[in-house]
N, C-alpha and C positions, 0 to 999 in steps of 0.2 A: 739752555737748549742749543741743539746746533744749527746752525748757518742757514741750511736748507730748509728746517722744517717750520719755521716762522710763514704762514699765509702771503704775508706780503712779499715777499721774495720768492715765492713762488710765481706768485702774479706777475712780479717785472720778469722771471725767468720766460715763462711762457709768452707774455705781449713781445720781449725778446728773438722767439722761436720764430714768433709768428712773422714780424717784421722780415728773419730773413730768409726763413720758406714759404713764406705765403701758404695759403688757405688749404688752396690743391696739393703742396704736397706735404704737408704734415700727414693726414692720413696715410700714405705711403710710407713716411718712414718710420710713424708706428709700428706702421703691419709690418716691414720688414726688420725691425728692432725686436720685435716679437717671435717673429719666426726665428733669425737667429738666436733667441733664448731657448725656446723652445729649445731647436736642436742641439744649444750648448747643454743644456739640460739630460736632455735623452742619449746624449754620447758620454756624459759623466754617471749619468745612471748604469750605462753598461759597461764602465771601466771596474766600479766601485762595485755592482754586484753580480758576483759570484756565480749566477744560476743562471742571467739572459748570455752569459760567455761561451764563447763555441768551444766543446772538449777539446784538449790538444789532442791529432790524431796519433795514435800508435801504428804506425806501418811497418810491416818488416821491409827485412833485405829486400827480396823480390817485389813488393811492388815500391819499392823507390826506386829499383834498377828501371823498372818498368815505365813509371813517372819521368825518368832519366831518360830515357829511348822517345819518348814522347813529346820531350822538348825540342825546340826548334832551333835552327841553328842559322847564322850568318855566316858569307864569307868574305873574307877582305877582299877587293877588287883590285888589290895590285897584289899585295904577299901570297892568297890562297890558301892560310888560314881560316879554322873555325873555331867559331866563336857560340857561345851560349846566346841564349836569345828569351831567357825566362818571361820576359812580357809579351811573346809573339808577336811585335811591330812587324808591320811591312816593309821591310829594306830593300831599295832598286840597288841602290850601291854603296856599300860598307865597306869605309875603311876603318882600320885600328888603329891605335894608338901609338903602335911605335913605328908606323908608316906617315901617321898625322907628325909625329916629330921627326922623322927623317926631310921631312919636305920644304 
């Protein structure tokens, strides 16, 4: 049998647990060892099947030009370049990268 699954080593694991979380928060970090299974669970269920996955969209031309025009744009505060901005952040002042190494 393995290591773990012997009763008695169970019991010093746990008098172990207890010792060094105390009472209060073992509960705690059940529920939260739980939950993160849980969701490790339900984010491998939707890798692995097939049918909870979002269709890839087919777009034409025109509306990815459109999606394009849509996007938001930064400008550098010293060069006056623009720049893409696909996550839409609020930028007060952006600079770019090859103004960040000129400096």
């Amino acid at each position: 049998m393995g290591f773990l699954t012997e009763p008695s080593h169970l019991i010093i694991i746990a008098i172990i647990l207890l010792v060094l979380f105390g009472g209060k928060k073992l509960p705690e970090l059940g529920k939260g060892l739980g939950e993160g299974l849980k969701g490790f669970r339900e984010g491998l269920k939707g890798v692995t099947d097939p049918q909870t996955a979002a269709p890839a969209s087919t777009s034409t031309p025109a509306e990815a030009a459109s999606k394009k025009e849509e996007m938001e744009y930064v400008t550098c505060s010293r060069c006056g370049n623009r720049f893409e901005n696909p996550l839409g952040f609020k930028v007060t002042d952006y600079v770019c990268r090859s103004c960040q190494k000129s400096s």
